[in-house]
C-alpha positions in Angstrom: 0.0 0.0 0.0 2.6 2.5 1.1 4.6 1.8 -2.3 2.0 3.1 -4.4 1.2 5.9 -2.5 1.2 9.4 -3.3 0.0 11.5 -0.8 -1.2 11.2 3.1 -5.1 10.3 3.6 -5.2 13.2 6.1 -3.9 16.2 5.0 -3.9 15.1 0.9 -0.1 16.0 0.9 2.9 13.6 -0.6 5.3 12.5 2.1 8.8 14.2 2.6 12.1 12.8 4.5 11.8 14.6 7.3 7.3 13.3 7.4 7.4 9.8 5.4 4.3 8.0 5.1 3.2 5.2 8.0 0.2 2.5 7.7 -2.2 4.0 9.8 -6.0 2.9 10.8 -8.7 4.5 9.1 -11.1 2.9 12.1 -9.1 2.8 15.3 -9.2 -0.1 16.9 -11.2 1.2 20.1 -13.6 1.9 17.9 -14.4 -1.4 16.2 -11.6 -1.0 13.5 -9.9 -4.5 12.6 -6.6 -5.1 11.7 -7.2 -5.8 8.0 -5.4 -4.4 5.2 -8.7 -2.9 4.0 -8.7 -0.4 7.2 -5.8 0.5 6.8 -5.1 3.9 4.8 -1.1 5.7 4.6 -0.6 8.8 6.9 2.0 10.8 7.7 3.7 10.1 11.1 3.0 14.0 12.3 -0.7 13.2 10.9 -1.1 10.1 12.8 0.2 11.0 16.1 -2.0 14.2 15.8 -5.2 11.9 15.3 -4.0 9.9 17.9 -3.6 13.1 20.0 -6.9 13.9 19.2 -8.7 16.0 22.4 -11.8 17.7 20.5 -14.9 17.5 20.0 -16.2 17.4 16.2 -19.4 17.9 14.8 -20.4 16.7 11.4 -23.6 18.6 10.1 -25.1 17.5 6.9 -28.1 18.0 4.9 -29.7 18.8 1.6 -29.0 22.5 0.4 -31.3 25.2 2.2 -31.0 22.7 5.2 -29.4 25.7 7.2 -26.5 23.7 7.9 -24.4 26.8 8.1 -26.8 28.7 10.4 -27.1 25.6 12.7 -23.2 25.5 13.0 -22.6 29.0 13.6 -25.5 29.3 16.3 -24.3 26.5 18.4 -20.8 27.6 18.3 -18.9 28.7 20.8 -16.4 31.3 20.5 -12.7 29.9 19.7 -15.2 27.0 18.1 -13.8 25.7 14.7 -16.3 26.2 11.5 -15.7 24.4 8.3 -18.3 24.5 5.3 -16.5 22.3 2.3 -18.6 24.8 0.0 -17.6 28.0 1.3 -14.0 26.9 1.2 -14.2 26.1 -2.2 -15.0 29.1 -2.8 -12.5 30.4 -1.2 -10.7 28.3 -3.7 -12.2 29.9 -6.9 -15.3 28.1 -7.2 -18.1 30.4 -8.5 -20.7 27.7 -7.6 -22.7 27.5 -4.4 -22.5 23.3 -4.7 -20.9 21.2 -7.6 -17.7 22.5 -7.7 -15.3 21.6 -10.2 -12.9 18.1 -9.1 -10.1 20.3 -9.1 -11.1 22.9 -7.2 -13.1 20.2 -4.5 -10.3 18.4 -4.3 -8.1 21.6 -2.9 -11.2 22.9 -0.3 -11.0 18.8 0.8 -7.4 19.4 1.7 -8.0 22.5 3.4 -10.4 20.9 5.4 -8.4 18.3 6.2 -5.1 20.4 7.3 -7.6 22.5 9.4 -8.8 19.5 11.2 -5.4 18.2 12.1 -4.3 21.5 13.2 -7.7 21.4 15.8 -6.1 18.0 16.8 -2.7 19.5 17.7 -4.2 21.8 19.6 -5.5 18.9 21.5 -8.5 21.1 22.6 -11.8 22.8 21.0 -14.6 22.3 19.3 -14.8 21.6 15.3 -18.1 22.3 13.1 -17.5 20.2 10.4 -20.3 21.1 7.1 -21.0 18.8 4.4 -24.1 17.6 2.2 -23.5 13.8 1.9 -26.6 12.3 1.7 -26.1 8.7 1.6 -26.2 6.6 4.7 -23.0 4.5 4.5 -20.7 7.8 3.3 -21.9 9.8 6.0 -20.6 7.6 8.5 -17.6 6.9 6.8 -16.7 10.2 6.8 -18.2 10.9 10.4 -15.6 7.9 11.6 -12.3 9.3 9.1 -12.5 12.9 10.6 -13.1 11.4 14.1 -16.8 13.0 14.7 -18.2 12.4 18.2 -21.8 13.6 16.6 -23.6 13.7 13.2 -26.0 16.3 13.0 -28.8 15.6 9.9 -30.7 18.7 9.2 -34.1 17.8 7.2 -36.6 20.4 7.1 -39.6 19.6 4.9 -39.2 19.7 1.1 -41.3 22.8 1.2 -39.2 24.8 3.5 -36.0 23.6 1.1 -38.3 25.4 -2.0 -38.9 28.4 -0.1 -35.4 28.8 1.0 -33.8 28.1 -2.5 -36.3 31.0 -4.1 -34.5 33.2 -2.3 -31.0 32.3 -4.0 -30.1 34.0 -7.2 -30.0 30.1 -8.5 -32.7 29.3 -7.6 -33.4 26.5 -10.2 -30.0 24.5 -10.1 -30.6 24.9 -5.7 -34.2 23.3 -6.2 -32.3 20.5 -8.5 -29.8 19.9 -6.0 -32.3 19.6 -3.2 -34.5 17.3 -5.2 -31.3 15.2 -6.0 -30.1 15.0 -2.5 -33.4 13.9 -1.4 -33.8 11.0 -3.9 -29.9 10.1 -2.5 -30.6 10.2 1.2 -30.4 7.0 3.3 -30.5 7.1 7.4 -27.0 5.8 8.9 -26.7 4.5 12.3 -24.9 7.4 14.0 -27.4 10.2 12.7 -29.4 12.5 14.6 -32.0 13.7 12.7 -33.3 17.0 13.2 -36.1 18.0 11.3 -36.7 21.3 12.8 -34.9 23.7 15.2 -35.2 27.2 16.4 -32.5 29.9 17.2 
């Protein structure tokens, strides 16, 4: 595995003499992870021991656009509280899009989000907010166990609350697709909480 790789899982960057790539768990083991080659992804050894380190508490919120995933984050944060929306960083990036962003451009908000997360780890305190759409089941926990979430938040408001929302966006009928595809995506996973209303 670590002879064909290329980059770290973590932080999406090659290795270098001083950082070469280890074998690391994608599941630990204290969470259910086995010892198979399948769990196993390649990691830095400064990524690793800084997910080892981990000391935070991370929140994955996800829903269909207009879900008000960003609003939910932002409310219940804290100050000194980590926020990252994978959109608005790939914005940040150059995207012009609110949602389907280019593979290029996703691919460099995915390792911001990922550098961001390990640098909450070193800290080895705090609070992370972490915002993405994935609607299926099986992903969303996937993801909810790689970044090391302690909850996953699933905001669905009704599909008419979703319309109203997106008429207000200056794209308003690419948002209304996107919603209607997310919806015909979504499967429950067995860490969600599902939250199908929630007032400020």
């Amino acid at each position: 595995m670590l002879e064909s790789a290329g980059h770290c899982a973590i932080c999406g960057l090659p290795p270098t003499a001083d950082d070469p790539l280890t074998a690391g768990h994608i599941v630990d083991r204290q969470l259910g992870g086995s010892n198979d080659v399948s769990n196993y992804q390649p990691e830095h050894l400064s990524c690793g021991s800084a997910k080892r380190a981990l000391g935070t508490h991370i929140v994955l919120v996800t829903g269909p656009p207009c879900a008000g995933k960003t609003t939910y984050a932002e409310h219940h944060a804290r100050p000194g509280d980590l926020v990252l929306d994978l959109d608005a960083i790939a914005r940040q990036q150059g995207s012009t899009r609110y949602w389907h962003h280019d593979r290029a451009t996703l691919a460099r908000a995915e390792q911001v989000m990922r550098r961001e997360i390990m640098r909450l780890a070193a800290r080895r305190s705090g609070r992370a907010w972490i915002i993405r759409c994935v609607p299926d089941g099986g992903s969303r926990t996937g993801l909810a166990r790689l970044v090391r979430a302690d909850q996953v938040v699933v905001l669905l408001p009704r599909g008419s609350t979703l319309v109203r929302r997106a008429r207000q966006r200056p794209d308003t009928v690419t948002t209304i697709h996107a919603i209607n595809e997310w919806l015909e995506r979504y499967t429950e996973g067995p860490l969600d909480e599902v939250i199908k209303a929630w007032r400020r």
